[in-house]
matplotlib code that plots the C-alpha trace (Angstrom):
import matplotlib.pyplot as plt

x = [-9.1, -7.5, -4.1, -1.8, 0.2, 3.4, 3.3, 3.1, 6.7, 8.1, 7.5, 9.7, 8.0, 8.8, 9.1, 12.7, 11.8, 10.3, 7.6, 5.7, 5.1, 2.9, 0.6, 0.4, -0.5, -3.6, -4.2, -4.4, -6.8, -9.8, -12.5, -13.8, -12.3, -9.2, -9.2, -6.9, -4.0, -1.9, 0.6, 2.1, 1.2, 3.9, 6.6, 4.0, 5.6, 3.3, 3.1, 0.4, -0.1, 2.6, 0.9, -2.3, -0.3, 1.9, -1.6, -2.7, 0.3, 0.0, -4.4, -2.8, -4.5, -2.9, -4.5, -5.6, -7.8, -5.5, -6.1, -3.2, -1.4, -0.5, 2.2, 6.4, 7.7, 8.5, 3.8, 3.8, 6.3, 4.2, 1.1, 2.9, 3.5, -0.1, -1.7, 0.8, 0.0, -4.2, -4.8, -3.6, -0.3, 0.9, 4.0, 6.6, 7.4, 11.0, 9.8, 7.4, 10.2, 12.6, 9.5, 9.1, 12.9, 12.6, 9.2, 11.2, 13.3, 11.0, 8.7, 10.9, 7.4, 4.8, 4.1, 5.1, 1.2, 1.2, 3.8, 2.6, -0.5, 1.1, 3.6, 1.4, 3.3, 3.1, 3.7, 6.1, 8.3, 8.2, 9.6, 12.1, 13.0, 13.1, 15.6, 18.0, 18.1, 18.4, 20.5, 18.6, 19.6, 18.5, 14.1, 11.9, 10.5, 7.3, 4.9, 2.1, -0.1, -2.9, -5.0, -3.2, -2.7, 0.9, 1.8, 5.4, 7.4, 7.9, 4.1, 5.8, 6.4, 3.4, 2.4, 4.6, 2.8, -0.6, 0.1, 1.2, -1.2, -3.6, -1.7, -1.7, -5.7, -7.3, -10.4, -9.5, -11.4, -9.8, -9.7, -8.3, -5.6, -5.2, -4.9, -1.8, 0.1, -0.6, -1.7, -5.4, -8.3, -8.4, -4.3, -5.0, -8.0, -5.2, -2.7, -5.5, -6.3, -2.9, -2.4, -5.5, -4.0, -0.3, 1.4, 3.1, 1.6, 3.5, 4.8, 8.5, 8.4, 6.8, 9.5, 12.5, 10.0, 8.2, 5.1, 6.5, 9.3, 6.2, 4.6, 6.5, 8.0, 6.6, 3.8, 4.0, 2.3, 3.8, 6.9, 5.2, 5.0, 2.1, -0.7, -2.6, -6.6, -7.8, -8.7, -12.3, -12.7, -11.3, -13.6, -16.2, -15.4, -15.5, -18.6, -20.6, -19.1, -22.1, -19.6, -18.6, -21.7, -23.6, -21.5, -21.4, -17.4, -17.1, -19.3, -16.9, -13.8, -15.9, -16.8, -12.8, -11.8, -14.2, -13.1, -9.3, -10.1, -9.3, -7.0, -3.6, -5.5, -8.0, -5.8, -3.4, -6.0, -7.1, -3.6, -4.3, -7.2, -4.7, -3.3, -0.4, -0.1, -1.5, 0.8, 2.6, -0.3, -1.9, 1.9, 2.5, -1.6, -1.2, 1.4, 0.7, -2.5, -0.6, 1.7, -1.2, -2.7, 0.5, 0.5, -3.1, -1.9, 1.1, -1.2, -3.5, -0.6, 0.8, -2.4, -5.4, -7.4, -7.2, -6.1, -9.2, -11.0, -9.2, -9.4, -13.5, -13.4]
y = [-11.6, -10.0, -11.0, -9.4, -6.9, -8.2, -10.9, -8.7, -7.2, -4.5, -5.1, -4.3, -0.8, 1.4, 4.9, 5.8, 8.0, 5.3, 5.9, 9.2, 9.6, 12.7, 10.8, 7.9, 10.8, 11.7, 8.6, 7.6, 10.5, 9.0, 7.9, 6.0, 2.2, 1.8, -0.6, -3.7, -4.3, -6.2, -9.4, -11.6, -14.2, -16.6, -13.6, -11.9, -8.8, -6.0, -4.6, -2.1, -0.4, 0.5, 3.9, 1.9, -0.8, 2.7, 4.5, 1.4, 0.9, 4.9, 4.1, 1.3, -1.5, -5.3, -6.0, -4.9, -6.8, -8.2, -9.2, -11.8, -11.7, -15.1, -14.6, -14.3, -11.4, -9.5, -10.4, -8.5, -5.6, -4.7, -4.9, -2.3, 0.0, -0.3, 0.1, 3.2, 5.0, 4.1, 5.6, 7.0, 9.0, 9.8, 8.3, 10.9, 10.7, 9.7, 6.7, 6.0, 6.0, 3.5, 0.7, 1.3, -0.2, -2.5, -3.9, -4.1, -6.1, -8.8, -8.5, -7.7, -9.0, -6.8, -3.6, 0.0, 0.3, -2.3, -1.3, 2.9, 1.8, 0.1, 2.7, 5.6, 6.9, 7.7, 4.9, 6.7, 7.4, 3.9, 3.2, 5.8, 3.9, 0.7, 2.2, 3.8, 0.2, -2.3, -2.2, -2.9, -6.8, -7.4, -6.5, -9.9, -10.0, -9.9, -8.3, -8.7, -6.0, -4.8, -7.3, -10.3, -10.6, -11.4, -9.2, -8.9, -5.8, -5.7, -5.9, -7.4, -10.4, -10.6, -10.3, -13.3, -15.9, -14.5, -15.7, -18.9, -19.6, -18.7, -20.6, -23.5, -23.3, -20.4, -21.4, -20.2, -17.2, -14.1, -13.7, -17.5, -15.9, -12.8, -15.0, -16.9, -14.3, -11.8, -9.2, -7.4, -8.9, -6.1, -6.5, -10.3, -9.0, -6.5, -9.7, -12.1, -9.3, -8.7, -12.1, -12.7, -9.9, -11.7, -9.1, -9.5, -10.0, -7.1, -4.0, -3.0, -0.2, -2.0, -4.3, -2.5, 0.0, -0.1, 1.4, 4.1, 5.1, 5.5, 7.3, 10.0, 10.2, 13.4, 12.7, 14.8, 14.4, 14.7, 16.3, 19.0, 19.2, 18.3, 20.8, 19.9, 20.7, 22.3, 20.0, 21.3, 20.9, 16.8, 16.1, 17.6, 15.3, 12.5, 12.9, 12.8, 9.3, 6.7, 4.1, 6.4, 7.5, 4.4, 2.5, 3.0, 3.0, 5.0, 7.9, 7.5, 8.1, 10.8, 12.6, 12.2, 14.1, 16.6, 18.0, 17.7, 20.1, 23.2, 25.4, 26.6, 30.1, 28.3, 25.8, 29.1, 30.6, 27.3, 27.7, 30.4, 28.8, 26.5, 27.2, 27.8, 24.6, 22.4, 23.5, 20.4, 18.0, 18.8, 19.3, 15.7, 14.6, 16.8, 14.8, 11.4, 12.1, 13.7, 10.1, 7.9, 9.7, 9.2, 5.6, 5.8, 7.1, 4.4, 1.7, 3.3, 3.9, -0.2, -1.1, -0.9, -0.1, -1.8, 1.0, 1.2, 1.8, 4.8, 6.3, 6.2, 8.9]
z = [38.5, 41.9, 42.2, 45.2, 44.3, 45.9, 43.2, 40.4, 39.0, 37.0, 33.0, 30.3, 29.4, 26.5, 28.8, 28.1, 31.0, 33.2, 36.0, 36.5, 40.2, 39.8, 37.2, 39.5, 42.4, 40.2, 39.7, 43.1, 43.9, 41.8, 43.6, 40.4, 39.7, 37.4, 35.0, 35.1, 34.5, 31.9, 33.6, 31.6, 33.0, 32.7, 34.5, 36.2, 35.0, 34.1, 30.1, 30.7, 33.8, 35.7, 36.6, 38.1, 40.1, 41.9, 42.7, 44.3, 46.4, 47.5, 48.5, 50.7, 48.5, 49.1, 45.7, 42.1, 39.2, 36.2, 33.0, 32.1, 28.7, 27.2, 24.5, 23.8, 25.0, 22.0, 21.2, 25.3, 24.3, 21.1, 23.3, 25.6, 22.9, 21.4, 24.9, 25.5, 22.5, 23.0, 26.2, 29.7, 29.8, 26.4, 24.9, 23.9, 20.1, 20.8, 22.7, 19.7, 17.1, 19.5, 20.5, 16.2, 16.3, 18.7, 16.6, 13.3, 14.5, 16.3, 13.4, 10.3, 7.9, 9.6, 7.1, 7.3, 8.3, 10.8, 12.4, 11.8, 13.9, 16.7, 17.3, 17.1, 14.1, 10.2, 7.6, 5.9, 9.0, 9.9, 6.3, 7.0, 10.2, 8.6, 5.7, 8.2, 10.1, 7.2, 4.1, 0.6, 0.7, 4.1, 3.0, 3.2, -0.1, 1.2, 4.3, 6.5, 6.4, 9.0, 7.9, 7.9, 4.5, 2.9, -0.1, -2.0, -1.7, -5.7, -7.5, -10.2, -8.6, -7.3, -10.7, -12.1, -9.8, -10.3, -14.3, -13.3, -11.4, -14.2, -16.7, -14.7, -14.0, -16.2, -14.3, -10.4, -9.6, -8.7, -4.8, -4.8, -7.5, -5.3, -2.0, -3.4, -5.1, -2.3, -4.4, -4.9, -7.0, -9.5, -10.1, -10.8, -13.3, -15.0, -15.0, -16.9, -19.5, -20.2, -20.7, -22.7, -25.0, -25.3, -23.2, -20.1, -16.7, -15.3, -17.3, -17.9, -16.5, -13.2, -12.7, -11.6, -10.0, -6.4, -5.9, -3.7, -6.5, -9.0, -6.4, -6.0, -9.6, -11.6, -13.9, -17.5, -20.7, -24.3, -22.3, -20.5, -16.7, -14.5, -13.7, -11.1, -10.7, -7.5, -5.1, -4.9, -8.5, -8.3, -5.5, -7.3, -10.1, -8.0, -6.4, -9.7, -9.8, -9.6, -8.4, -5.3, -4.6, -4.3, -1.9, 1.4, 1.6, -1.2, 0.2, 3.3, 1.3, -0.7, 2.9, 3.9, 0.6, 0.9, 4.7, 3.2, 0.2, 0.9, -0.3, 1.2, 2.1, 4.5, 6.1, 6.9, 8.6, 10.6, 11.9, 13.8, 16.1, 17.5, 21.0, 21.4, 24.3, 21.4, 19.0, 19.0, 19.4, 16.3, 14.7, 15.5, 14.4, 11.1, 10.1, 10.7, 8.8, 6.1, 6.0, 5.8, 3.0, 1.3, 2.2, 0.4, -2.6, -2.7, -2.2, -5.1, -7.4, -7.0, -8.7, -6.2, -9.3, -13.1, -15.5, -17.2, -13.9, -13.0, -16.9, -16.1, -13.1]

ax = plt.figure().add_subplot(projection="3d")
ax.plot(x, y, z, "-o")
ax.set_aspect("equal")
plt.show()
């Protein structure tokens, strides 16, 4: 829709730094049509945009195509972040970690992940983030994650109502089990064998526990400290796995662990094709990949897989 631009006002951006005139210069030297813009379209205030409404203004136009946003205004500020950190002039990383406040606090269930993806940064600094802002007492006992789904903080109460609801009807199937306790299908398998067996739905150790402390706690056997294998030698291990290999996801994740499985010697010497003016790109790209593959392992540790499962590989 064309809408004049006198109509349309400042939005509520998430630019600590506000407009860039020089981008909106460049901007206004394309000969090629922009895309529209975002209005809210109950303010007419813009959420992504700003940059195409100024270059507009400097070609003399009395009008520009919108796209209108129907939604509260902290639904149009997280759309400004995401559409900031997608495309067009890049958000700083300070400005990231401060609209990764601001989104806490409007949307205290969404998870680490959620929030990770809107923001343009790792899961693990968002968790950081949420930690600094929030005292122990003040975490909803449960989240929303990327997909929409509801799942508990603490597994082990997750856990607990996946037993009652199999005490209550042994015969609901295990995604129905899984959908109202919030937890995965194969945790609600591990919850009925252990049940089946007389032991409780959820370990000891698992209840005072969250995923994240077993994550990064030290794993030793008979007393003696961990050795790890080479990663080369685990993927190689993994690839001989029938149950990786034949699924189409499964050969995705085993492609993913392959280009990650080098050793410290040949990621040293990648370091040294990187210019020197996208140093801090790939910094800031190494380590959000580096969070999300701890986010992986988390998720994998708070009982993606039944025990018996991951004994197999």
């Amino acid at each position: 829709m064309t809408v004049p631009i006198g109509l349309i006002l400042s939005g509520d951006s998430p630019r600590s730094q506000g407009k860039d005139a020089d981008h909106a210069a460049r901007l206004a030297e394309l000969d090629a049509p922009l895309p529209p813009i975002l209005v809210d379209r109950r303010t007419m205030r813009v959420i992504d945009g700003t940059h195409r409404l100024m270059a507009a203004t400097l070609k003399g136009q009395e009008s520009i195509d919108v796209e209108f946003f129907d939604g509260t205004a902290e639904e149009a500020f997280l759309r400004a972040v995401e559409a900031n950190v997608a495309h067009g002039l890049p958000l700083p990383h300070a400005d990231r970690r401060r609209a990764a406040e601001r989104i806490i606090r409007s949307h205290p269930r969404s998870s680490d992940r959620a929030i990770a993806r809107s923001a343009g940064l790792g899961a693990r600094t968002v968790a950081k983030i949420r930690r600094e802002m929030t005292g122990p007492g003040q975490q909803p006992v449960a989240r929303v994650g990327l997909d929409g789904k509801v799942r508990p903080l603490n597994s082990a109460e997750g856990r607990r109502r996946a037993a009652e609801i199999i005490t209550e009807d042994p015969m609901t199937s295990l995604r129905e089990v899984a959908r109202r306790a919030g937890i995965s299908p194969a945790t609600v398998s591990d919850v009925r064998k252990r049940l089946a067996s007389g032991q409780p739905p959820a370990a000891a150790e698992a209840t005072g526990m969250s995923g994240a402390a077993r994550a990064d706690r030290p794993r030793t056997v008979r007393g003696m400290p961990p050795v790890p294998s080479p990663p080369a030698a685990v993927v190689e291990r993994l690839l001989r796995d029938p149950s990786l290999r034949h699924k189409q996801e499964g050969r995705q994740l085993l492609r993913l662990l392959q280009q990650n499985a080098i050793g410290t010697r040949e990621w040293s010497e990648l370091t040294t094709v990187v210019p020197s003016h996208c140093g801090a790109l790939v910094v800031d790209l190494a380590r959000q990949v580096a969070e999300t593959w701890m986010e992986f392992a988390r998720e994998l540790d708070e009982g993606a897989q039944p025990e018996g499962h991951r004994a197999a590989c």
